[in-house]
C-alpha positions in Angstrom: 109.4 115.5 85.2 112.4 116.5 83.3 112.0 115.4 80.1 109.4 116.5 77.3 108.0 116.0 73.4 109.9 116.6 70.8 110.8 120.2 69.6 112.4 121.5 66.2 115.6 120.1 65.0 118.5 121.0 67.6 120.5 124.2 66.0 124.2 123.8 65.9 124.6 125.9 68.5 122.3 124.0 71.1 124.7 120.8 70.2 127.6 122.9 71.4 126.1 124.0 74.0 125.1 120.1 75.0 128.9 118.8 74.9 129.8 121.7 77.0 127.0 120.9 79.6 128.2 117.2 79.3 132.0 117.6 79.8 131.5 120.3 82.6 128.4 119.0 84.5 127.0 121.9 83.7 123.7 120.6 85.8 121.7 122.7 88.2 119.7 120.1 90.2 116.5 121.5 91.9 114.0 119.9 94.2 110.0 119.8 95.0 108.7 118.7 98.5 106.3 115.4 97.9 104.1 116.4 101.2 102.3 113.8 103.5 99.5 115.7 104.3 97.7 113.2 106.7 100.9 114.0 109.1 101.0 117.0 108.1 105.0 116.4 107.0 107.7 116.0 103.8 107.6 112.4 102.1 110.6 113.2 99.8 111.5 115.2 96.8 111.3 114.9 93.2 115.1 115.8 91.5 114.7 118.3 88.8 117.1 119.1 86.0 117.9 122.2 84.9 120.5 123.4 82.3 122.9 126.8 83.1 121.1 130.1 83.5 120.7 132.2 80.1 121.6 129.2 78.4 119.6 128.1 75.1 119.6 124.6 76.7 118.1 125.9 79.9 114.3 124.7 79.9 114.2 121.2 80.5 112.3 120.1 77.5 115.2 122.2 75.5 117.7 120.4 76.9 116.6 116.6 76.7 115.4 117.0 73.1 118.4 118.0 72.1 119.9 115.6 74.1 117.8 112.9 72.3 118.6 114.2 68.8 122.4 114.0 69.1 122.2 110.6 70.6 123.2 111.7 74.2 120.1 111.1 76.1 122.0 108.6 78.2 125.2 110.7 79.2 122.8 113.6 80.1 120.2 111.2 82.0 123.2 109.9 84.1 124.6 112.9 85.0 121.4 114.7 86.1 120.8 111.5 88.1 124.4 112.1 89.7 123.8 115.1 90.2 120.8 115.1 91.8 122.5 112.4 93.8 125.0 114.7 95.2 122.9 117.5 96.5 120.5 115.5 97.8 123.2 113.9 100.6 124.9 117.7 100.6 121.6 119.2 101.6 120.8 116.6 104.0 117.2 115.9 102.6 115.1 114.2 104.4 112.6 110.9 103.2 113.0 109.9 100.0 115.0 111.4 96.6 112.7 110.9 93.4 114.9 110.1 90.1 113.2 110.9 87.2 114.6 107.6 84.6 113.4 107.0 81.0 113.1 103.7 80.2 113.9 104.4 76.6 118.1 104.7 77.9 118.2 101.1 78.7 118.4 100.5 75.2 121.3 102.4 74.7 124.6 100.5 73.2 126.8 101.5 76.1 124.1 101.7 79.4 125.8 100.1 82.1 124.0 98.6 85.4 124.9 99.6 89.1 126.3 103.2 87.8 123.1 104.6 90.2 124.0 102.4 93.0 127.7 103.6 93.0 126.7 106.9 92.4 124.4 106.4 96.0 127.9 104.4 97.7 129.6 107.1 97.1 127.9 109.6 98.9 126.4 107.3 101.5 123.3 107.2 100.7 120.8 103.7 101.0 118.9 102.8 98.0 116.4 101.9 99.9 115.6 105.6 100.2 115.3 106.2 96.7 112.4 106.2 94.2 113.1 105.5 90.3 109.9 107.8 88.8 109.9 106.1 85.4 109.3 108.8 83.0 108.1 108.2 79.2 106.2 110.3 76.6 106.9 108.2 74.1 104.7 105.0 73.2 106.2 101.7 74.5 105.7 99.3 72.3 108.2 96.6 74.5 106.5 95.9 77.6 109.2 93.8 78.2 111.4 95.9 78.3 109.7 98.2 80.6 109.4 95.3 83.3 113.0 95.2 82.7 113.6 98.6 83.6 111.5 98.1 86.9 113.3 94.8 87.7 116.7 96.4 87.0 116.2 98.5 90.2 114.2 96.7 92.5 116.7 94.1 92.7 119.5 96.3 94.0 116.7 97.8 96.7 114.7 100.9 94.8 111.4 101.5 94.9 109.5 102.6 91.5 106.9 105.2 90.5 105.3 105.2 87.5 105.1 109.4 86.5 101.6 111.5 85.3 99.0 109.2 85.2 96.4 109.7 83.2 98.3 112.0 80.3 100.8 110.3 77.6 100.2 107.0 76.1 98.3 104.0 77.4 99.5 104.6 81.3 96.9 102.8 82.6 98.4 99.8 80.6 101.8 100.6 82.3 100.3 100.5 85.8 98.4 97.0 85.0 101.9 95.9 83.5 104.6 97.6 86.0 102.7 97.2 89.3 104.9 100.2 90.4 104.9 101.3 94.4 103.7 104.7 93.7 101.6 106.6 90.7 101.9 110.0 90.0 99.0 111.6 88.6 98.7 113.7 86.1 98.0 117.1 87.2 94.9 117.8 85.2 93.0 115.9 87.7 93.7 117.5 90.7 93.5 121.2 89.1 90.0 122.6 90.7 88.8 119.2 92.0 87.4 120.7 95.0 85.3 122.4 91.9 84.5 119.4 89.6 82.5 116.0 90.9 83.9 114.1 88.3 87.5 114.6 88.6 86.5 113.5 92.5 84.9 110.1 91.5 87.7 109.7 88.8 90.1 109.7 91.7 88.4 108.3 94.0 88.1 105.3 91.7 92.0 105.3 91.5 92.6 105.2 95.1 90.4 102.0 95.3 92.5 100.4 92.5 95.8 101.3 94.1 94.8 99.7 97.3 93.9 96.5 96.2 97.5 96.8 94.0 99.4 97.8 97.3 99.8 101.2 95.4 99.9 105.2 96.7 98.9 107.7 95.0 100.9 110.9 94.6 98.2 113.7 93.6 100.6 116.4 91.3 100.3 119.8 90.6 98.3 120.9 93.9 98.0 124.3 93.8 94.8 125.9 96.1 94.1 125.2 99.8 90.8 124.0 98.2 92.5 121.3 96.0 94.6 120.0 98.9 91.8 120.2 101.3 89.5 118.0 98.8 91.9 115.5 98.3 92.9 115.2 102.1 89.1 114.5 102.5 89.6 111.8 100.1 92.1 110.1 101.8 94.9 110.6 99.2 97.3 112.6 101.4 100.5 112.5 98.9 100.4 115.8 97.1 102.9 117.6 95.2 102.4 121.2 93.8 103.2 124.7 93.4 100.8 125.1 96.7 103.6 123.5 99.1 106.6 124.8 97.2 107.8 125.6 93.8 111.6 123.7 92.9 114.0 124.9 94.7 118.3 124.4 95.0 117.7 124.6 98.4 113.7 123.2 99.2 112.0 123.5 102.8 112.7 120.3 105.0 109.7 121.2 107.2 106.4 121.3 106.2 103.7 124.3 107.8 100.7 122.2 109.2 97.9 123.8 107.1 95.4 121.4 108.1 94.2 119.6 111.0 96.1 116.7 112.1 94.6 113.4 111.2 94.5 111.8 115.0 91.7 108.6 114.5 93.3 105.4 114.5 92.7 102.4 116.4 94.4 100.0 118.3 96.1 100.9 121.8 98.5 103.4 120.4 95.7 105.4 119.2 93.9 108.9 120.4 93.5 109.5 123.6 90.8 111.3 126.2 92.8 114.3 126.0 90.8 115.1 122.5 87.7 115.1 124.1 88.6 117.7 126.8 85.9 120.8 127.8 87.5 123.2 130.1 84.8 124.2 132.2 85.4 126.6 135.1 84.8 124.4 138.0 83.8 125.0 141.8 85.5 124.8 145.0 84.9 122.9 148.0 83.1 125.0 150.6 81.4 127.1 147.8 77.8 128.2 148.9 75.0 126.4 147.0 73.0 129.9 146.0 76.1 130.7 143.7 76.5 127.2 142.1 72.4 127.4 141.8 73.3 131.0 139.8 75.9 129.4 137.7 73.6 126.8 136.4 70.3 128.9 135.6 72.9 132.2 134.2 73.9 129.3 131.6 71.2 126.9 130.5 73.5 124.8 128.8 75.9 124.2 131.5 75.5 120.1 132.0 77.8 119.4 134.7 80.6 121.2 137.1 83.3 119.4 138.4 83.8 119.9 142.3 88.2 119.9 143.1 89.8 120.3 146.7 92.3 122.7 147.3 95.2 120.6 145.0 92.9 120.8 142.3 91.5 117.4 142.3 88.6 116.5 141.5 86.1 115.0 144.4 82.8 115.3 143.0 80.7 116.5 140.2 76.9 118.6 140.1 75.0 117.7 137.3 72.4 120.1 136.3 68.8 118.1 136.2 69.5 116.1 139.4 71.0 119.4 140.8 68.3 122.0 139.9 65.6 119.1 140.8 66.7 119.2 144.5 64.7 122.9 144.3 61.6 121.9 142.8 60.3 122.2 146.5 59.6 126.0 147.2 61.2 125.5 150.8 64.3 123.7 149.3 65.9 127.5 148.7 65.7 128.2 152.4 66.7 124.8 153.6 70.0 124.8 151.6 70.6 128.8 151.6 73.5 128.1 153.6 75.2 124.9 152.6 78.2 124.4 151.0 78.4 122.1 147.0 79.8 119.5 149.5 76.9 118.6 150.8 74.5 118.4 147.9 77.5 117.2 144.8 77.9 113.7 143.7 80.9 112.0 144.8 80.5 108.8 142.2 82.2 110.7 139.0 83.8 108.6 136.2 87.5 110.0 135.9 89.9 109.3 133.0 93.2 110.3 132.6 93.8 112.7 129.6 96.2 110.0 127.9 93.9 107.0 128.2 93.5 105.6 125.1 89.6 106.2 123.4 89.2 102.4 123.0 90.2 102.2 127.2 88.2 104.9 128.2 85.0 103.3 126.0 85.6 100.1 128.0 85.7 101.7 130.8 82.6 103.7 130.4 80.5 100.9 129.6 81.9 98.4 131.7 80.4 101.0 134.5 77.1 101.2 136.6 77.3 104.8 136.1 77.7 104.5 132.0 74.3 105.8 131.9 75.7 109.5 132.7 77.0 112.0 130.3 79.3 113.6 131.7 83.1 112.4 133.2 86.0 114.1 134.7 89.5 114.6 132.9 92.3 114.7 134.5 96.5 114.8 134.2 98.7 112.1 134.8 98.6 113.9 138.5 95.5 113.6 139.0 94.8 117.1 138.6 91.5 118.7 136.9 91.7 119.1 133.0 88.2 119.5 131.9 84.8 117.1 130.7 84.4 115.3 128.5 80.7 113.6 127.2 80.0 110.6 125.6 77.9 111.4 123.1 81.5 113.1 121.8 83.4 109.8 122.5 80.9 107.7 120.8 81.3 110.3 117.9 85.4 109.7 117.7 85.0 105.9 118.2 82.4 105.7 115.1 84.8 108.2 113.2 87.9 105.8 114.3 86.0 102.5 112.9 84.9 104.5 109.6 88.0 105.4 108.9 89.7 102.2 109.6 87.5 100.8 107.3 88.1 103.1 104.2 92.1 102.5 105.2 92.2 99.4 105.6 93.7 97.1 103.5 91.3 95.3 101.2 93.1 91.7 101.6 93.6 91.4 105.2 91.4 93.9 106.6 94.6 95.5 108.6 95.1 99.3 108.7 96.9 101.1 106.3 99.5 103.8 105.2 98.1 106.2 106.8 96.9 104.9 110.2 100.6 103.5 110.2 102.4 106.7 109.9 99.7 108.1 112.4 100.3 105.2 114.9 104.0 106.0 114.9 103.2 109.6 115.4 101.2 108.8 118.4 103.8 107.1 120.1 106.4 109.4 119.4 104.3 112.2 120.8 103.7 110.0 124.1 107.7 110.4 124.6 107.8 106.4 125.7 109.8 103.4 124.4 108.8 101.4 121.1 109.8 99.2 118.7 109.1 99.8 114.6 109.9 96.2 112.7 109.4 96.0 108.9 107.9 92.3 108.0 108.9 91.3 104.3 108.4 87.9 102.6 111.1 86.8 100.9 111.3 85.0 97.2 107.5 85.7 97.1 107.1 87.1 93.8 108.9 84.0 92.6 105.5 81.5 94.8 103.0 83.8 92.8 104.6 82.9 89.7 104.8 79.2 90.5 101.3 78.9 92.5 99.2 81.6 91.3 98.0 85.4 92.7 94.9 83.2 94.5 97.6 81.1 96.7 99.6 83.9 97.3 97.0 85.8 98.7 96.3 83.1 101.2 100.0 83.6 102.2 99.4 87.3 103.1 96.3 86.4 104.6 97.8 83.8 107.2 100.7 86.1 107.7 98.2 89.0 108.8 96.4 86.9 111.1 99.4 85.3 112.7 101.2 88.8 113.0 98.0 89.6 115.0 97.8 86.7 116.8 102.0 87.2 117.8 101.7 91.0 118.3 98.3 90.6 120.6 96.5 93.6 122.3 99.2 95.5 123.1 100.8 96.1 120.2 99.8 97.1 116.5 100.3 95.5 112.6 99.4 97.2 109.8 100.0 96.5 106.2 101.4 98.5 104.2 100.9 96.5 100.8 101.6 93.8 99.1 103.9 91.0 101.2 105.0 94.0 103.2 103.7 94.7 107.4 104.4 97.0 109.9 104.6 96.4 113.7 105.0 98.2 116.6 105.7 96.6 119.8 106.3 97.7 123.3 110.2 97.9 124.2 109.9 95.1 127.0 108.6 92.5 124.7 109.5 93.1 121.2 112.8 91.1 120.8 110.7 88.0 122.4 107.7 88.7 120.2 110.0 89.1 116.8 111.5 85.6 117.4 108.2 83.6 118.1 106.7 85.5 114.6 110.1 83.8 113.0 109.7 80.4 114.7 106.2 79.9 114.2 106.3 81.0 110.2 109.2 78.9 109.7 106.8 76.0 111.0 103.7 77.1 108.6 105.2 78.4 105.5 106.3 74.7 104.1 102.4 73.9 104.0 101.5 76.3 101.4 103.5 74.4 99.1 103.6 70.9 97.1 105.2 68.1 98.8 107.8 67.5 96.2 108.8 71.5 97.1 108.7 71.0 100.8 110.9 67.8 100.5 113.7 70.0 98.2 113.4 72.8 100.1 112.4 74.9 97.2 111.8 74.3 93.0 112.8 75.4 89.8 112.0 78.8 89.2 113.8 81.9 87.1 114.9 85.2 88.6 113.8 88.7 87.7 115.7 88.5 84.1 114.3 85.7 83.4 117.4 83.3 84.1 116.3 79.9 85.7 117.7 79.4 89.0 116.6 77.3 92.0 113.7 79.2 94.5 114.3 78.6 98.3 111.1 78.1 100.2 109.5 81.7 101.1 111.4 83.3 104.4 110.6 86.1 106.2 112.7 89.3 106.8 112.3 91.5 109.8 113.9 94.9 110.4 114.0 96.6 114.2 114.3 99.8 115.0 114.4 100.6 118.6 113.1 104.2 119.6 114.4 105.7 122.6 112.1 107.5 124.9 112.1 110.9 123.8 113.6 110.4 120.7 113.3 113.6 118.1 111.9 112.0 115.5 109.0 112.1 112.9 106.9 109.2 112.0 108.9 109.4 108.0 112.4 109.4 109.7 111.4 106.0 111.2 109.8 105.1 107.9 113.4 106.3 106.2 115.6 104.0 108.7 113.6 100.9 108.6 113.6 101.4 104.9 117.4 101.2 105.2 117.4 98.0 107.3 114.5 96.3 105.0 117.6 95.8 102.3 120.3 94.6 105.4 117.3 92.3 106.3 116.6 91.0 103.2 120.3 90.4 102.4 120.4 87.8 104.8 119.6 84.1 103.8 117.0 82.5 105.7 114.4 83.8 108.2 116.2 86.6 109.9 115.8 89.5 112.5 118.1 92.5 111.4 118.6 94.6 114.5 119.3 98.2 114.4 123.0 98.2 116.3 122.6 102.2 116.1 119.7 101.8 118.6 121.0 99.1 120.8 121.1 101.1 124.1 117.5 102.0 123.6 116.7 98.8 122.2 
């Protein structure tokens, strides 16, 4: 944050120093990585202000309480904003830009709206990319006003985050009130959590209240592995500290993995056999029995060997107790002194192919007469030898997949969350094949819970889960990532088809959630978010594709950043629409 409490009275000097700042833009703009930690990537940065170097107006807190005491809080809180602005696009950041706002300069005589949207035309940028961190250490007394400040921007396409948690005055009342897309807390929580159960079961407590509010959590002021470690295990992967990087004119865009990379998620773009791979030495064809009966007893805890031909192919496996049971017999040494593994090896093996997802492979295996065996062979997408795997260890990363579904998933519908989203676009990315990423949004829904009541619109985002399932089927994954917002992603060959059915068919159900005097206008009297009374069109529902090319260099958050972008096109358009990507429409 760059504002802070109020100092001494500002010296004649500072005030100088403050016009000069002002008429020069005299405003050093630094940034701090906000880290993903569960893909182990940047989310976005915060903007920072800082005034010149050796100045008295330097520090942050120097500079905006002066800047408050002369009255200029607004013309200094714009320019840092433009600033920030500026070397954000220069530096070619990635994710999002977090501007720090303070309510408290809407109430200025001469604040304008749409100066931070032009400030974003101008150097290209999509507010749909940018976070307003609504920053306040001041009490707020006009809670109006502060849902005016959060309206003000999310009508022209920002999202909002409501800054330090937990510290200042009556933020919890500000979170019930603002119903903000991210919180930001405080930092004394997360100093030497990893140390302190009840800072864990404070937080833990928050991240149960932000999903069922369609919230994330941004954990601040991370600062030891230990902290970031705890927290990861916690599920709260949006961390921001001294740990990752300090602020910075010129911040890392990369992020070094420093833990290890959250894989379990379900559905059939989820983790493959691949992760449950042993590489164990195998045997040849033609190899003499004595030496495979050496192998076994020299290592007691050898369970099985794989058998491959000269191409490295599997064609049988020995398994130890059936093997070393053949020479319970005292003569069975002499009679198979001199055979070869053929002879004696089991040619019924399980094989999977190392990219078969865990879900297949789990069918598979107990869809078998030979599920009863431990052991299977893994193998390449050549059918060459890659190692074993058991299924005592598959049955551990299918419980781990369903346990952590469950803690993800979205309290409403029961769908996965943030997480398993940005995971699931990962996977596919890392599979190198075609996809489709489409953003669902419901349109003029806040204005039906207002009319109808949170209980009915609930049962909207309910029957919009299921039908998304329903639409999407096996092959292709939803996930909800809050509120009256979904994700989907679809296999290349179908996706255009299955978008169009998901339009036709809500266009057909949506009229029934509402009166019969609505349906037959086509909407009611309502008021929009400054309380003017207008006339509300029956909900719609926006969808934004994004077509990834095979291949594509990409991370799961640039996908996140683009359909972002194409969310506002989408939702610019009247009706139920499908905004299409043009950018992608060779690979789409």
């Amino acid at each position: 944050m760059q504002n802070g409490d109020r100092s001494e009275q500002a010296t004649a000097e500072q005030l100088d120093e403050l016009a000069r700042i002002l008429d020069e833009g005299a405003i050093t703009p630094l940034f701090q990585p906000i880290v993903d930690a569960g893909c182990q990537g940047i989310f976005g940065y915060e903007a920072l202000a800082r005034g010149p170097e050796g100045s008295p107006l330097h520090s942050p807190v120097a500079l905006f309480d002066c800047a408050r005491q002369a009255g200029r809080l607004l013309a200094l809180d714009l320019l840092c904003r433009r600033r920030a602005i500026e070397a954000f696009a220069q530096g070619g950041l990635p994710g999002r830009l977090f501007l720090n706002v303070m309510p408290a300069s809407l109430l200025e005589h001469d604040f304008r709206e749409g100066l931070t949207r032009a400030y974003l035309d101008g150097v290209g940028l999509s507010p749909e990319r940018v976070v307003i961190e609504l920053t306040e250490h001041l009490p707020i007394h006009d809670y109006a006003l502060m849902r005016q400040a959060v309206d003000h921007y999310r009508r022209m396409g920002f999202q909002v985050a409501l800054d330090d948690l937990g510290a200042g005055y009556s933020s919890l009342r500000h979170w019930a009130e603002l119903r903000p897309d991210f919180v930001k807390v405080d930092r004394h929580f997360a100093h030497g959590i990893d140390r302190d159960p009840g800072k864990c079961q404070f937080l833990n407590s928050l991240l149960d209240v932000s999903k069922s509010l369609g919230c994330q959590v941004i954990a601040e002021g991370i600062e030891t592995d230990g902290e970031q470690r705890c927290l990861w295990e916690m599920n709260c992967t949006l961390m921001q500290g001294y740990h990752f990087a300090r602020p910075s004119r010129h911040p890392p865009t990369r992020l070094e993995p420093t833990l290890p990379a959250r894989q379990e998620v379900s559905g059939s773009f989820g983790t493959t056999a691949a992760m449950l791979c042993r590489h164990l030495e195998p045997v040849r064809q033609g190899t003499p029995v004595p030496e495979v009966v050496e192998r076994f007893r020299h290592d007691p805890e050898l369970r099985c060997l794989a058998v491959l031909d000269d191409d490295d192919r599997p064609v049988g496996v020995v398994r130890q107790h059936e093997f070393l049971g053949v020479f319970a017999n005292p003569f069975s040494h002499s009679l198979h002194a001199r055979r070869a593994i053929d002879e004696l090896m089991d040619r019924r093996m399980l094989v999977a192919e190392a990219s078969m997802p865990l879900e297949a492979l789990s069918r598979r295996i107990t869809g078998s007469p030979k599920a009863g065996r431990d052991d299977f062979v893994i193998v390449d997408d050549a059918g060459r030898y890659r190692g074993l795997g058991q299924i005592i260890d598959l049955l551990r990363e299918i419980t781990a997949i369903q346990v952590r579904t469950a803690r993800q998933a979205n309290p409403l519908t029961g769908l996965p969350g943030n997480e398993a989203i940005h995971d699931t676009l990962a996977a596919c990315l890392a599979r190198g094949c075609a996809f489709v990423a489409v953003y669902a949004d419901l349109d003029a829904f806040k204005a039906y819970n207002d009319a109808y009541g949170y209980a009915r619109g609930d049962q909207v985002i309910l029957s919009l889960g299921r039908m998304l399932q329903e639409e999407v089927g096996e092959e292709g994954f939803v996930g909800h990532v809050g509120g009256d917002d979904f994700m989907l992603v679809l296999p290349e060959a179908s996706a255009r088809e299955r978008c169009e059915a998901i339009l036709s068919r809500f266009a057909h159900f949506a009229p029934e959630f509402y009166s019969s005097a609505h349906r037959e206008a086509g909407g009611f009297p309502g008021h929009d978010r400054e309380g003017r009374e207008r006339f509300v069109p029956l909900m719609s529902l926006s969808l934004a594709y994004h077509a990834v090319a095979p291949g594509a260099e990409k991370t799961a958050m640039d996908i996140g950043n683009v359909l972002a972008e194409l969310k506002g096109q989408a939702k610019r358009q009247p009706g139920n629409s499908l905004f299409i990507d043009r950018r992608q429409q060779d690979a789409g």
